[in-house]
N, C-alpha and C positions, 0 to 999 in steps of 0.2 A: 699641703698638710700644715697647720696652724702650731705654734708651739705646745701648745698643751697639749694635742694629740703625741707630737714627738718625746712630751717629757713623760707621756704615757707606754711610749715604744720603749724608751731606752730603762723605764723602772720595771718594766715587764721582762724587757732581755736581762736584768739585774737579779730578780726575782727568780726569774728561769731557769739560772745559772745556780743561783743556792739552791733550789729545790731538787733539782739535778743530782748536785752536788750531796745532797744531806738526805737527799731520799722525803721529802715534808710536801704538801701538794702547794704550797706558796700562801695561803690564808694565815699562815704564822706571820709571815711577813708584809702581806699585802693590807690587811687590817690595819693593823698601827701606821702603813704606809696612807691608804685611803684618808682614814680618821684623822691624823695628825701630820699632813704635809697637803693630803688635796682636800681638806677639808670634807668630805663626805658624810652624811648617816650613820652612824654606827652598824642599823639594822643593812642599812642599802651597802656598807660595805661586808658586811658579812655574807652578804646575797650574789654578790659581786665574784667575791673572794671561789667562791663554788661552782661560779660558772666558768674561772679560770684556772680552777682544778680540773676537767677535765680532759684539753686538750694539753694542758702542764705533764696530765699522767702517761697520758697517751702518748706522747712523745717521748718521755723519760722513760718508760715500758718497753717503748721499741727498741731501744739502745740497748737494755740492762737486761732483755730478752736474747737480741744478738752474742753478747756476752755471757749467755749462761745462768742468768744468775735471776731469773723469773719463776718463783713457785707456782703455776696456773693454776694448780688445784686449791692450795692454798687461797690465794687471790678470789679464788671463785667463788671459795665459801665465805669468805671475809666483805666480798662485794655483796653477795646477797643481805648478808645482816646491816651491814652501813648503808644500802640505801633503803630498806625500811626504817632503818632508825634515822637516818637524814631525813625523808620525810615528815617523819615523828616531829621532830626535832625543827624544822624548818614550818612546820604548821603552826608548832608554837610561838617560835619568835617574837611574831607581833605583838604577844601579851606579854614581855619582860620589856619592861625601861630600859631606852638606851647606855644609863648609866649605871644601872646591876648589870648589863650585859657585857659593859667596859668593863670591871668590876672583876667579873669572871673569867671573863678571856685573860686579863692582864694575872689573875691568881693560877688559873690553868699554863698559861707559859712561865710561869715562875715555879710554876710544883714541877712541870716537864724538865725544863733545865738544870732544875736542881738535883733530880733524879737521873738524868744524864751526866751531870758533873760527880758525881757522887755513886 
């Protein structure tokens, strides 16, 4: 395993752990992480980001399931509507500029945090 690979393991166990932690699928974090530490894409990290939501949820589902604490019904109906609108949403992509799309991400986790702190 090459370092890059490893310092890809240990930001993904990093990631893992807040997302766990905070209940977020990790594209809060992995974004700005992609973009501005490993250099990537804006769009290819937002591409990126989605496909390590997956097994991120799925793992952190199974725990917070054991414990009790998993609405399935809820989820159900929540999962239908997000991934027709992730779709949606993911066909468009390629027609916003990478730099509206920083732009937006960086005003949407600033509106989110400030609506949690507050």
């Amino acid at each position: 395993m090459n370092s890059y690979d490893m310092k890809l393991l240990v930001l993904g166990f990093g990631v893992g752990i807040i997302s766990g932690l905070l209940g977020v699928g990790g594209g809060v974090f992995l974004v700005p992480i992609m973009v501005g530490l490993l250099m990537v894409p804006q769009h290819t990290a937002h591409a990126t980001s989605l496909m390590v939501v997956l097994p991120t949820a799925i793992a952190s589902s199974i725990v917070y399931s054991q414990h009790l604490q998993l609405d399935f019904s809820m989820a159900g109906s929540l999962a239908i509507g997000t991934m027709s609108g992730a779709a949606l949403g993911a066909h468009y992509l390629k027609q916003i500029p990478a730099h509206h799309l920083k732009r937006w991400f960086g005003a949407m986790l600033l509106l989110v945090g400030l609506r949690m702190v507050w």
